[in-house]
C-alpha positions as CSV (number, residue, x, y, z in Angstrom):
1,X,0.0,0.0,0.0
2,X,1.2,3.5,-0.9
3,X,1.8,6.2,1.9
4,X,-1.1,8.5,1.6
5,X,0.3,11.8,2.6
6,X,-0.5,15.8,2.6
7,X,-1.1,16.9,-0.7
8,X,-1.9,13.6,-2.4
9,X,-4.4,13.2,-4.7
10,X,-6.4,10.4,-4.2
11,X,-9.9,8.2,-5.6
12,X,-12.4,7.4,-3.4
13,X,-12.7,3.1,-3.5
14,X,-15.5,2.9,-0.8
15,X,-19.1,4.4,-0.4
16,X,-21.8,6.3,-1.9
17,X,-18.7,8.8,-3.3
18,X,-17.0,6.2,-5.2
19,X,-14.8,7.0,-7.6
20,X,-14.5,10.4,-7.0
21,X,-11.3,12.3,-6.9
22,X,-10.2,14.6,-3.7
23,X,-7.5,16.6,-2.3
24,X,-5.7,14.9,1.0
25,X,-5.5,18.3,3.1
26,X,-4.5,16.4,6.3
27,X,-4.2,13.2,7.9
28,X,-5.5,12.8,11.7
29,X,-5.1,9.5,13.2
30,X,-5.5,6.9,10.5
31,X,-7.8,9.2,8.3
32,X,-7.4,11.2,5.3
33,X,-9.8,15.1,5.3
34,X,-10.3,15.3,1.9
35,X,-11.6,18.4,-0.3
36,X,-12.7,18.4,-3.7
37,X,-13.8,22.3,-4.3
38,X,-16.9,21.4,-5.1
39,X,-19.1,19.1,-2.9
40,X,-16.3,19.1,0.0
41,X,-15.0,22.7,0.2
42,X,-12.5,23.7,2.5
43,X,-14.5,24.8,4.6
44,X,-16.5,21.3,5.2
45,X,-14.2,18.9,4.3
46,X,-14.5,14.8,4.5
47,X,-13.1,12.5,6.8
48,X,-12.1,9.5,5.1
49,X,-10.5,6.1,6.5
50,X,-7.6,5.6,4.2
51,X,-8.1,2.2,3.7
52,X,-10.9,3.1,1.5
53,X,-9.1,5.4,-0.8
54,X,-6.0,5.0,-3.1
55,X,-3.3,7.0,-4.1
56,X,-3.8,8.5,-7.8
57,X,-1.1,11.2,-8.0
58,X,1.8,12.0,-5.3
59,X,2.3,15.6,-4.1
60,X,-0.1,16.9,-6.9
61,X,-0.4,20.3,-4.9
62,X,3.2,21.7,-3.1
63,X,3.0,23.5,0.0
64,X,4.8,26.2,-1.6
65,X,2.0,26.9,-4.3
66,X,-0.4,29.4,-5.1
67,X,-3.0,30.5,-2.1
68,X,-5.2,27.3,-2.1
69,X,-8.8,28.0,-2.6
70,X,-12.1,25.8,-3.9
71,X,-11.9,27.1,-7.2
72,X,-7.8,26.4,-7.3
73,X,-8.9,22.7,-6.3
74,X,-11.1,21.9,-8.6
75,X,-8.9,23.3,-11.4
76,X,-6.3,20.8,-10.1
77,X,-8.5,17.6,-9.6
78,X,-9.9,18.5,-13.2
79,X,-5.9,18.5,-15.0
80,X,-4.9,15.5,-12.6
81,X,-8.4,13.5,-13.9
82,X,-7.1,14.6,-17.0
83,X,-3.8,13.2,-17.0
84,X,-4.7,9.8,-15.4
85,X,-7.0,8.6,-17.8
C-alpha cells in the first residue's frame, strides 16, 4: 500500500462517493480530510478512512504553491483527472 500523505491526490474506492477524486488536506489518526472544491469545500471537508481510498497522483499540490482555494482545487483535480485517464 502506498503512503497517503499531505497533498496527495487520491480516488475514493469505498461508499456512496465512489470514484471520486479529492485533495488529501490532512491526515488525523489513521484518516485522510479530503476536499474536492466542489461538494467538500474547505470549509467542510471529508473524513475519510484511508483504507478506503487509493493514491492517484503524489504531491499533486506543493505546499509552496499558489494560495489554495475551492476554485484552485477543482482546477487541479480537473488537469490530474485529465492526466490519469
Amino acid at each position: 500500500m502506498d503512503c497517503i500523505q499531505r497533498f496527495d491526490a487520491v480516488r475514493s474506492k469505498a461508499g456512496h462517493d465512489s470514484g471520486r477524486l479529492y485533495l488529501v488536506t490532512d491526515i488525523r489518526g489513521g484518516r485522510a480530510v479530503l476536499c474536492d472544491g466542489k461538494i467538500r469545500k474547505l470549509a467542510r471537508p471529508k473524513v475519510k478512512n484511508l483504507k478506503h481510498i487509493e493514491l492517484v497522483m503524489k504531491a499533486a499540490l506543493r505546499p509552496d504553491a499558489q494560495e489554495t482555494t475551492d476554485r484552485y482545487l477543482r482546477k487541479l483535480l480537473a488537469a490530474v483527472s485529465r492526466e490519469t485517464n
